[in-house]
N, C-alpha and C positions, 0 to 999 in steps of 0.2 A: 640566505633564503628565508620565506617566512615559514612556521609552521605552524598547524592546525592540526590539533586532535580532534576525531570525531568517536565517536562512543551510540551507544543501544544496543538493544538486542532483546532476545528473550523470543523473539517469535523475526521470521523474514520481512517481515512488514516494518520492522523496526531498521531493516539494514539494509533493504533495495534503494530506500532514496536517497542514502548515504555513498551506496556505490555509483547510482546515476550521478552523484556531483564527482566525483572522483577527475572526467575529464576537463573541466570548468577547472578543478583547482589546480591540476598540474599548469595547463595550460598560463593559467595566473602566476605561477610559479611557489606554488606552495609543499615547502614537505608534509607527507600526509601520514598519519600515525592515528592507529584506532586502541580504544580501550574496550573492552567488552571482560564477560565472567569469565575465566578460566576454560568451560567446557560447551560453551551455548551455542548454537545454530550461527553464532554472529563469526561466531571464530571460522569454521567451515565455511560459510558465503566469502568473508573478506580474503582467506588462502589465495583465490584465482589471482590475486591482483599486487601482488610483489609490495603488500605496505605492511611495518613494523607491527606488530600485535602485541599489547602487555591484556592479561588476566588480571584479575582483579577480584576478589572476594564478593559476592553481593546473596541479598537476600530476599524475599518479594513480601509487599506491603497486604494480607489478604483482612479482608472485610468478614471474614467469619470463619469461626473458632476452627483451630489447628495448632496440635503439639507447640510444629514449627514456628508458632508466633510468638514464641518463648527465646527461640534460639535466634531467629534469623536476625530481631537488631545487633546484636554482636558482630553478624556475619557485616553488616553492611558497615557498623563502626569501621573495623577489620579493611572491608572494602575503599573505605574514606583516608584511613592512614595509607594502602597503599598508595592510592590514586595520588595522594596528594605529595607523597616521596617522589613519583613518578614525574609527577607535573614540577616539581621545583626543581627536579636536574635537568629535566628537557626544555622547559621555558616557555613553549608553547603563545603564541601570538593570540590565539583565539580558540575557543572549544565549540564543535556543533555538535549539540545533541540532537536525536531522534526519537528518544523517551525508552522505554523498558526500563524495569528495574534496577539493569547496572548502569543507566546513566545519573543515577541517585548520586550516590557516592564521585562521581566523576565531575558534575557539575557542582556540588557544594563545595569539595574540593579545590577546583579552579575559581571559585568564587573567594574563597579564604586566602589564596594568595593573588587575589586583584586581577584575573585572566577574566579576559569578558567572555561570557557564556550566549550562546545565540540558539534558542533552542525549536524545534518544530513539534505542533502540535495536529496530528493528522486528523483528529476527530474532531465534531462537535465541540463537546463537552469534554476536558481535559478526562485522561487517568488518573490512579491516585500519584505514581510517580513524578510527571509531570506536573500534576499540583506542587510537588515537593519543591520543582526544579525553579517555578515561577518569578518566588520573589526575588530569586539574585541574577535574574536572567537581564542579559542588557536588552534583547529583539525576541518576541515570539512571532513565530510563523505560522502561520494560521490556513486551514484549507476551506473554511465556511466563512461568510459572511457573519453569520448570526455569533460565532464564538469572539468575533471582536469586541462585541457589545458586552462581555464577561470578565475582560482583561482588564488588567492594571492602564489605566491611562497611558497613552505615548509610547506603549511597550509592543503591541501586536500590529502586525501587516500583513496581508491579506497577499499570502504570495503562490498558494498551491501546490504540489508537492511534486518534488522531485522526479521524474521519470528518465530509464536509461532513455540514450538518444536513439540504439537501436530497433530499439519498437516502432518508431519515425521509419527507419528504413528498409522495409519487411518488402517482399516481391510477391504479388498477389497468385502469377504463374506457376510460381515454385510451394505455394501453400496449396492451389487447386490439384499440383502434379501431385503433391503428398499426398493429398486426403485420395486420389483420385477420380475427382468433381468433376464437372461440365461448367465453361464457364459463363453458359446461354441461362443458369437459376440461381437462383440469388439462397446467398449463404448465410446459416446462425452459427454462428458458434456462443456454445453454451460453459460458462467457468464456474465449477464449485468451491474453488477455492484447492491448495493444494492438499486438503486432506479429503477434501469432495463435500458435498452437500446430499444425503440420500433422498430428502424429499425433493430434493428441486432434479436429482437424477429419478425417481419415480417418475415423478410429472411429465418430465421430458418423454421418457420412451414411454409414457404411460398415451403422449399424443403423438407419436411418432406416422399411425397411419395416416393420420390427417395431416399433418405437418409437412411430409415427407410429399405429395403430390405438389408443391408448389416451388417448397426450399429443399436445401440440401443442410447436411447439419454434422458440424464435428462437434465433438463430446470431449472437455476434460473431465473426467468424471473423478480422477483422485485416486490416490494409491492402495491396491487392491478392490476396485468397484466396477471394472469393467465386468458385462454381463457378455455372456457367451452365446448367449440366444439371438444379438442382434449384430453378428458378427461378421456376419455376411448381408445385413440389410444394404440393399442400394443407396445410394446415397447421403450414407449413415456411420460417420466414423468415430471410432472411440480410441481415446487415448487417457493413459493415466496421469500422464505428466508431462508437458512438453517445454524444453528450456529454448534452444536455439533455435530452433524454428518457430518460435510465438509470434516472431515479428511477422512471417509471413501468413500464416493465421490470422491474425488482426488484419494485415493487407487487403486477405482474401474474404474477409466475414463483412456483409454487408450489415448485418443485427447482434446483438450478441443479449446474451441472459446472463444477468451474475448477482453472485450473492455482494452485499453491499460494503466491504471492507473497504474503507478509506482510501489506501494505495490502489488497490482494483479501480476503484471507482474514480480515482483522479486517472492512470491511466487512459479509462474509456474516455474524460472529457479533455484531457491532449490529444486524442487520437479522434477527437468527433466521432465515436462511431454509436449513433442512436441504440437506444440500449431499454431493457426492462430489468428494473432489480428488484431480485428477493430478499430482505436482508431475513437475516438470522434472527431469530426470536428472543423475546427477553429470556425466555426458560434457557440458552445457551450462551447467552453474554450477559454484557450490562446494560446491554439495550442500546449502544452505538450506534450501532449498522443502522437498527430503524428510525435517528436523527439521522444518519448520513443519507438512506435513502428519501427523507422526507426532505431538507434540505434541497438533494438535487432538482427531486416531483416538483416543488414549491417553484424552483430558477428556470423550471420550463427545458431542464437538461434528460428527465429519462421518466419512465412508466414504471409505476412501483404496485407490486403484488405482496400483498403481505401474505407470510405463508398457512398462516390459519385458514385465509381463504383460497387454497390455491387447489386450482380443479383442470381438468382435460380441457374442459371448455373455457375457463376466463384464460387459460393459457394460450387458447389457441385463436382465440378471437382480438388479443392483446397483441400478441404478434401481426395480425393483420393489422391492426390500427397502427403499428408500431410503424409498418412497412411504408404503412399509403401515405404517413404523415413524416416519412424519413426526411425528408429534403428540410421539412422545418423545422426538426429536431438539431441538426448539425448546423444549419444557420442562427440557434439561437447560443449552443455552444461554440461556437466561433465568435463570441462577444463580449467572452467570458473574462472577466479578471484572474481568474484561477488558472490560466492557463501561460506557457515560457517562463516557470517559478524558479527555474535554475539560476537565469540573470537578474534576477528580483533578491534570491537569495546569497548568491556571490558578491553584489553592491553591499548588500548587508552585514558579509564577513568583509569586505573593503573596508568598510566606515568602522566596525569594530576596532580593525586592526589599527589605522590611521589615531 
């Protein structure tokens, strides 16, 4: 059989697109074997899924001063000899990376003993890791347009990102039964991401009275951010986390509000579902999100609020333009190149492997 290692982590965003290709590759007939740090969020996501885990050393690349930046190249040195003892017993056919920090050491590794590296790039504008990862990469995968025009010649493709298949198959009955909605008003559902967004949960329930006369609205608002005040509002549910039943949520949400994370935001444009995004401000990233979210403004895919300006009123009047203009929102996403990235990227590990 052939096999592939896949590697990232460091945050869920690193490891969701990883395990959406998961059926693609068996199906292919691949053995699948993941590399991630020893104790990282990547190790707990990939457990559900019966594939081999090795740990690995790693250490994270930071742009401004910290003890840490003393010690951590060691760590990822460290990191690089394991990967790469790892990688020469097991032989591995092909490596897919997702970026974080432990794909560092995983990909230069497999590049030192001749393994092609195929690696995805979910943002814009790479990270610094995936910088790292670029020059020995045989394919990058790319979820914008605009970051092709940054890349090594012949090296990037324009494939979109990975999404499970489940979210395709969500039952719209069985999200209205959950929330317990009407299915005669059209639904928002609002995603702050899994640790929540407070300003974009302010704004929300900050327009709730008005909102609430037209639409119905489920809340992920993020773990510990449910408010008890609106707990009993009609038409108005909050949740802090929802895993297996998201598909049917997506089924059921005619709009949706979200902050502008990369995988979030490829999700919505798999899933067509006309959308407003908030992204996250430079004061709490690197300013990503607000290339992801202008990017998509730009391709005619979603209505972008930037949160400096974000008020009861441009919200709630954003939403209605959002509504009355739904039909050509998802008609201009449904044209998309970014979208069925899974068989875009399995061709890709094909011709690697070949």
């Amino acid at each position: 059989m052939k096999k592939i290692v896949l590697t990232g982590g460091g945050t869920a965003g690193h490891v969701t697109p990883n395990i959406a290709l998961l059926p693609a590759l068996r199906e292919a007939g691949y053995e699948v074997y993941y590399m991630g740090s020893y104790d990282g969020i990547e190790k707990k996501l990939i457990s559900d899924f019966d594939i081999p885990y090795t740990g690995i050393a790693t250490g994270k690349f930071r742009r401004y001063l910290d003890p840490k930046n003393l010690t951590d190249p060691f760590r990822v040195i460290k990191g690089f000899g394991e990967a790469r003892k790892y990688l020469k017993t097991l032989q591995p056919d092909v490596v897919f990376s997702k970026g974080g920090f432990v794909s560092v050491p995983v990909v230069r590794a497999a590049a030192s003993l001749k393994i092609p590296c195929i690696i995805h790039e979910s943002d814009m504008t790479p990270g610094l890791a995936n910088k790292l990862c670029i020059p020995v990469a045989e394919k990058i995968c790319c979820n914008f347009p605009e970051t092709m025009k940054t890349m090594p010649a012949g090296k990037a493709v324009l494939t979109g990102s990975p999404i499970r298949s489940e979210l395709t198959q969500g039952n719209k009955l069985a999200g209205l039964d959950m929330c317990g909605f009407s299915a005669n008003k059209p639904v928002i559902m609002v995603i702050g991401g899994s640790q929540g967004a407070a300003n974009v949960n302010k704004a929300v329930r900050d327009a709730l009275p008005r909102l609430l006369t037209d639409f119905q609205i489920v809340h992920l608002c993020g773990k510990g951010k449910l408010d008890n005040l609106f707990l009993s509002t009609p038409g108005y549910r909050q949740f802090e986390y929802i895993k297996a039943e998201l598909k049917d949520l997506f089924a059921m949400a005619d709009l949706v509000i979200s902050r502008a994370g990369a995988n979030a935001i490829c999700e919505l444009l798999a899933l067509k579902k006309p959308n407003i995004l908030i992204p996250l401000p430079t004061a709490g990233s690197r300013g990503d999100q607000l290339l992801n979210a202008a990017s998509f403004e730009a391709q005619g895919f979603s209505i972008v609020i930037n949160e400096d300006d974000l008020s009861t009123n441009l919200l709630v009047s954003k939403v209605h333009e959002l509504f009355e203009n739904r039909s050509h929102y998802t008609e201009v996403m449904k044209q998309s190149g970014q979208i069925d990235s899974i068989p875009k990227i399995m061709q890709l590990i094909e011709e690697a492997v070949r």
